[in-house]
N, C-alpha and C positions, 0 to 999 in steps of 0.2 A: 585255969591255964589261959595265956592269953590267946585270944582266936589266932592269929598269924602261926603262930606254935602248932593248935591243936588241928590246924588244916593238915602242918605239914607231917605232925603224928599221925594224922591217918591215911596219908598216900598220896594226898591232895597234889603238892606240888613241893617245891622246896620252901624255907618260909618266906624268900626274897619274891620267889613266882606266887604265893600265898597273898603276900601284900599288894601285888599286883591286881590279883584279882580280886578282893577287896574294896581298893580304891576303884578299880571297874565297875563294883554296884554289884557284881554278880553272886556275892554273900546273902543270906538271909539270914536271921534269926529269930524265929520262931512266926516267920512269915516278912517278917520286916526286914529291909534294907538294912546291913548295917558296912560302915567305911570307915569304921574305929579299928586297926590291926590289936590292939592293947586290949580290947573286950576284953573280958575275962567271961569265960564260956566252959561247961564242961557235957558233958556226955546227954542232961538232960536238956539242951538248952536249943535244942532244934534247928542246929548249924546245917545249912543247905547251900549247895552249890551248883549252880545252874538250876532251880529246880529240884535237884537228885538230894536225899538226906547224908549226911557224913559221921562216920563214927571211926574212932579209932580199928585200926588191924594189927595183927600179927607181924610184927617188922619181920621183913626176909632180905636177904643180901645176896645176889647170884654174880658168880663173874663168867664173862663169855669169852672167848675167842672168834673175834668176828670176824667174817669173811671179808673180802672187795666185792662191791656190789650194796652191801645193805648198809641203811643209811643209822644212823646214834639217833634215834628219834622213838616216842612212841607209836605206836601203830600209825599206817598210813591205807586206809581201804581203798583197795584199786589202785592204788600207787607202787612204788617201789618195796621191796620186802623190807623188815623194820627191825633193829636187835631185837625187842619186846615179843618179836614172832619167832624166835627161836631159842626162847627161855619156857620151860614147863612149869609156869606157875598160873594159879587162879588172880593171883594178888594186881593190882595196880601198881606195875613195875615203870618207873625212869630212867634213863639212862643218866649215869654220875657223868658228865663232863659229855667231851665229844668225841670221836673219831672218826677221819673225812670218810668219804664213801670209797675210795682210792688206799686206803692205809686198813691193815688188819692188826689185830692181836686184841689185848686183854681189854676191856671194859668190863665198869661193874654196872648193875643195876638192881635197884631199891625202890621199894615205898618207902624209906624211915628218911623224912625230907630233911632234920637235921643232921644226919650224918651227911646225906648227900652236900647238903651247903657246908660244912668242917672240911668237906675233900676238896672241894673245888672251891672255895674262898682263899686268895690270892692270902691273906693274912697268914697262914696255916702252913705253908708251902712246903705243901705235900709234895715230893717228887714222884717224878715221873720218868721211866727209861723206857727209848727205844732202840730199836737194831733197824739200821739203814743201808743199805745197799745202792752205793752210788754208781754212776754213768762212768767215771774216773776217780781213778787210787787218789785220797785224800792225801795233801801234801803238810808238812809238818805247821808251813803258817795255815794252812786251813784250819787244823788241829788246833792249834793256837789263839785262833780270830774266835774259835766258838766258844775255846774256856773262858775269853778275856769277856764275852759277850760283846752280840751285834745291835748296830743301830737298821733298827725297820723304820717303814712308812708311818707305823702307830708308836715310836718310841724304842727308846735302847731295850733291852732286854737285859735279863741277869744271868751272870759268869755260868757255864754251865758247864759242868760232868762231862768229858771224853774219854772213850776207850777205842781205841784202831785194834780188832782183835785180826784184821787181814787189811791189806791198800785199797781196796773198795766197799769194805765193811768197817762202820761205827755205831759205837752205842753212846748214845746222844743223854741227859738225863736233866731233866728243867721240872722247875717246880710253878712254872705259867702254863695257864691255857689258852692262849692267844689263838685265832684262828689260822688253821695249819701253818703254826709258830716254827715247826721243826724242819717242814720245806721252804719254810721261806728263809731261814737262818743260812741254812746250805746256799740255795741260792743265791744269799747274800754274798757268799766266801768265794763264788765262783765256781759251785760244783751244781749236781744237778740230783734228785732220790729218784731212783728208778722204785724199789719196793721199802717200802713202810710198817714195824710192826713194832707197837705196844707189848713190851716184855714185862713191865712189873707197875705197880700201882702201889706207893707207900712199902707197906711190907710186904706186900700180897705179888708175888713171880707167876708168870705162865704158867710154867711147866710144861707138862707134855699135853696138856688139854687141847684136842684136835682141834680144829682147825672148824666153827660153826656148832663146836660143843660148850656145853655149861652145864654148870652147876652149884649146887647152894652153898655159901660157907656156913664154917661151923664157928660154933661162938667165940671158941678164941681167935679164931682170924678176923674177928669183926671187933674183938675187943682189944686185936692190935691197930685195928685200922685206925679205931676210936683213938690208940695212944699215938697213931702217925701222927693226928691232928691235934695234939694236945696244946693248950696256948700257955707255951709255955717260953714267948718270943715277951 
């Protein structure tokens, strides 16, 4: 397996964060530097990272409901509380993609770093829905400006998904991860998001999972996740 790969089969990182660290020098194998991502390396081959040895794990997949307040990041000691701090696992969890520290609802998080890169690789365009609650009832060109898709500061954006299920409730659904893409889109149209929340992920819906709860999927939800991201573009 090539090293970049077998980082990210074991929780390492994604394999794009993989290759990063690699070309950092922070790779060993079997004591020695190595900056080849293509190695081909397997389980006896003394693959170390920072010092610490690496071996493949158990892929788990959890999806959260996260609060306002904690930030999409791994652990942060003594800093702000972290999604990764309110998932019950032993495993070296990542958060897939991001969600601002201001906006709640569903994230997932993984060690299995090629799924995490199928979900969040812009190629794949995996969709994304949220439910927004605006300052002011959406107007019908508002509606409008976001299917046709908006020009940002970083570039137009692509056509996106609206539902007005009330005049200051929409469900928004974009298959970009642009940083806080969906507040700035509104913004764009002249409205303003009071609350923010991540309803569905690919195939994977909320539900009723409260509000700072999580839990593991089960193999078929992960083996639809896998078909969200099929390259079949």
């Amino acid at each position: 397996m090539r090293l970049a790969k077998y980082l990210a089969h074991s929780g390492v990182a994604s394999r794009r964060r993989s290759e990063e660290l690699i070309a950092a020098g922070r790779v060993r194998l079997g004591g020695d530097v190595v900056t080849d991502p293509a190695r081909d390396v397997d389980e006896g081959s003394g693959v170390e990272v920072d010092g610490r040895p690496v071996a493949p794990e158990p892929h788990e997949v959890w999806m959260l409901n996260k609060p306002v307040g904690v930030v999409s990041t791994a652990r942060e000691p003594g800093r702000r509380e972290a999604v990764t701090d309110l998932v019950d696992s032993a495993r070296r969890l990542y958060p897939v993609g991001r969600l601002d520290v201001d906006s709640t609802g569903l994230i997932l998080l993984t060690n299995d770093g090629a799924l995490a890169e199928r979900l969040t690789h812009p190629r794949y365009e995996v969709p994304r829905t949220y439910r927004v609650r605006l300052a002011r009832p959406a107007t019908p060109e508002q509606a409008r400006r976001l299917r046709r898709g908006i020009d940002l500061d970083d570039g137009p954006t692509a056509p996106a998904r609206v539902r007005t299920p009330s005049p200051r409730v929409i469900e928004i659904t974009i298959h970009e991860g642009r940083n806080r893409q969906v507040r700035r889109m509104v913004e764009a149209v002249g409205n303003r998001i009071q609350e923010l929340r991540r309803v569905r992920f690919g195939s994977l819906a909320l539900g009723e999972l409260a509000e700072g709860g999580s839990r593991r999927l089960r193999p078929a939800e992960i083996d639809r996740l896998w078909k969200d991201a099929a390259d079949e573009r």
